[in-house]
C-alpha positions as CSV (number, residue, x, y, z in Angstrom):
1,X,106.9,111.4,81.7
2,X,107.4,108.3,79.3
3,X,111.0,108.1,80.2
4,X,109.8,107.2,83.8
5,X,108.5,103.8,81.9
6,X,111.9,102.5,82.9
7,X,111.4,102.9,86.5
8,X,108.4,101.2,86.7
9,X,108.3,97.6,88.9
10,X,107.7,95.2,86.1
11,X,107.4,92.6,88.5
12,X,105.5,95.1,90.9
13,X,103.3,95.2,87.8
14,X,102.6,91.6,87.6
15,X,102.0,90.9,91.4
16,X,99.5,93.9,91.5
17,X,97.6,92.3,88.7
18,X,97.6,88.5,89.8
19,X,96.3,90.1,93.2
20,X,94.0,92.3,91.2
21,X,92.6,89.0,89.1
22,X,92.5,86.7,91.9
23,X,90.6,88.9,94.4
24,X,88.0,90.0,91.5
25,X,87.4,85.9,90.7
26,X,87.0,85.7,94.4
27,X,84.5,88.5,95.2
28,X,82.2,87.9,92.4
29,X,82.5,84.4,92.2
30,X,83.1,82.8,95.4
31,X,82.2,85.9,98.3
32,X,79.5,87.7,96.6
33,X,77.8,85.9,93.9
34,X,74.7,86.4,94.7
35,X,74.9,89.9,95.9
36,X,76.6,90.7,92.4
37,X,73.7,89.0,90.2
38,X,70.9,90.6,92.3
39,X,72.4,94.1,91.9
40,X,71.6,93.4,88.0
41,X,68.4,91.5,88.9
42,X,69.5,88.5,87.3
43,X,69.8,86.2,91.0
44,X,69.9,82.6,89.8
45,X,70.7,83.8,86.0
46,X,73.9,83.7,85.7
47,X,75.5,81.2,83.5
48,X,77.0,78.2,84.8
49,X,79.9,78.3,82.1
50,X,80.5,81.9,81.7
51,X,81.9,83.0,78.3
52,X,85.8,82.9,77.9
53,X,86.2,86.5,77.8
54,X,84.5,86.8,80.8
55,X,87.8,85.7,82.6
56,X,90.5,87.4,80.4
57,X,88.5,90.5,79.8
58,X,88.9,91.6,82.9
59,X,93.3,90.9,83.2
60,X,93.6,92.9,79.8
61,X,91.1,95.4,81.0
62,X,92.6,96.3,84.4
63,X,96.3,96.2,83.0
64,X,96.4,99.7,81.7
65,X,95.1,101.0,85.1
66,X,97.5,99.4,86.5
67,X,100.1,100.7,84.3
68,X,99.5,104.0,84.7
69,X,99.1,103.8,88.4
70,X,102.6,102.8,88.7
71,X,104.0,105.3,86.6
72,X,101.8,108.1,88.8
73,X,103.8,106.5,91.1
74,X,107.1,106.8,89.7
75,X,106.4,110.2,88.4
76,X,104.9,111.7,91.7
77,X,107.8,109.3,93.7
78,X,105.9,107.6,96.0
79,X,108.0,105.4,98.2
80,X,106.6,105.4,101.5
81,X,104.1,103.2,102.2
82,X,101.8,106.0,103.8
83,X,101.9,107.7,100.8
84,X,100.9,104.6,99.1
85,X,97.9,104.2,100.8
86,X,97.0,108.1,100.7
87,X,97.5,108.1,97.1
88,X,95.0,104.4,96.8
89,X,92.4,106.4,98.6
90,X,92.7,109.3,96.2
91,X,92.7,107.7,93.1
92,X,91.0,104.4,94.5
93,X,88.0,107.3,95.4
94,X,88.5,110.0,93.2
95,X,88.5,107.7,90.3
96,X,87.7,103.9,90.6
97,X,84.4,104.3,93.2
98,X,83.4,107.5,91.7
99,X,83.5,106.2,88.1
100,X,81.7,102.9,89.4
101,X,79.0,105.2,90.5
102,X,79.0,106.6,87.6
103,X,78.2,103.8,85.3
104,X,75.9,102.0,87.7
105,X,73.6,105.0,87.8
106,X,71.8,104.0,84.2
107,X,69.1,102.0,83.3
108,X,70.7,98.9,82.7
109,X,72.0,98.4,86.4
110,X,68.7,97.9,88.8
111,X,70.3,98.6,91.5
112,X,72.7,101.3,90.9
113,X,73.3,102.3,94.6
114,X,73.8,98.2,95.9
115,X,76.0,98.0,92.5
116,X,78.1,100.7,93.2
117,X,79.2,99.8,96.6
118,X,79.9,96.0,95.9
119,X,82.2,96.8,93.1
120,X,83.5,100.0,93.9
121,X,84.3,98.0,97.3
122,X,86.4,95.8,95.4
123,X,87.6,98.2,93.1
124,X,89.4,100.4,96.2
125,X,90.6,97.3,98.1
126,X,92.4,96.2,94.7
127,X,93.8,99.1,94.1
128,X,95.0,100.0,97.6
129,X,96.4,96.2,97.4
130,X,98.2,97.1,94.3
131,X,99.9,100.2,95.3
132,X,101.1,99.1,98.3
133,X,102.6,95.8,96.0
134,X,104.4,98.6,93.8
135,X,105.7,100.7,96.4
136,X,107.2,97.6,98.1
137,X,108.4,96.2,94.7
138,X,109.6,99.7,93.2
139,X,112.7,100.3,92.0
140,X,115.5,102.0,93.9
């Protein structure tokens, strides 16, 4: 499976996770704020000058996720963009949302159900963003 690194969209790559950064500044910061900080109870808490690594954290987090859902996509050749989007809902579901669920339902999220839906939202829309960026960027 490593030798399918090679066929991997570098660029494909790099577009998914711009779009991936971008539209998480944009949901938590600009379109659901508020929603975000009252799923953690902490509505009108949040700091005004958020911590550095609360911008890059997120870009060298998400990199390896995306990674590896480009080379499921080399490796299980998905070209077409239906079977881009079937395979975002899969994995977008199967893993992303459900693993959101997952660590929302503890004690230190209030509002594990609110919390789940608001970023396991954004997690499936980035994700189906993202493949459909790599199956239009992939490699011939």
């Amino acid at each position: 499976m490593l030798q399918k690194i090679s066929k991997i969209s570098w660029i494909g790559v790099f577009l998914s996770l711009v779009f991936y950064s971008f539209l998480g500044w944009l949901w938590f910061t600009v379109l659901f704020p508020n929603q975000y900080a009252g799923t953690l109870d902490k509505l009108g808490m949040m700091p005004a000058k958020p911590d550095p690594i609360y911008f890059y954290g997120p870009v060298l987090a998400i990199l390896p996720t995306i990674i590896t859902t480009a080379l499921l996509m080399v490796v299980l050749n998905i070209n077409k963009r239906k079977a881009a989007i079937e395979f975002a809902l899969v994995i977008g579901l199967g893993f992303l949302v459900a693993n959101t669920f997952n660590i929302a339902i503890n004690p230190n999220i209030p509002h594990p159900m609110t919390y789940g839906l608001l970023v396991g939202g954004f997690q499936l829309i980035s994700v189906l963003v993202s493949c459909l960026i790599l199956q239009a960027m992939r490699k011939k």
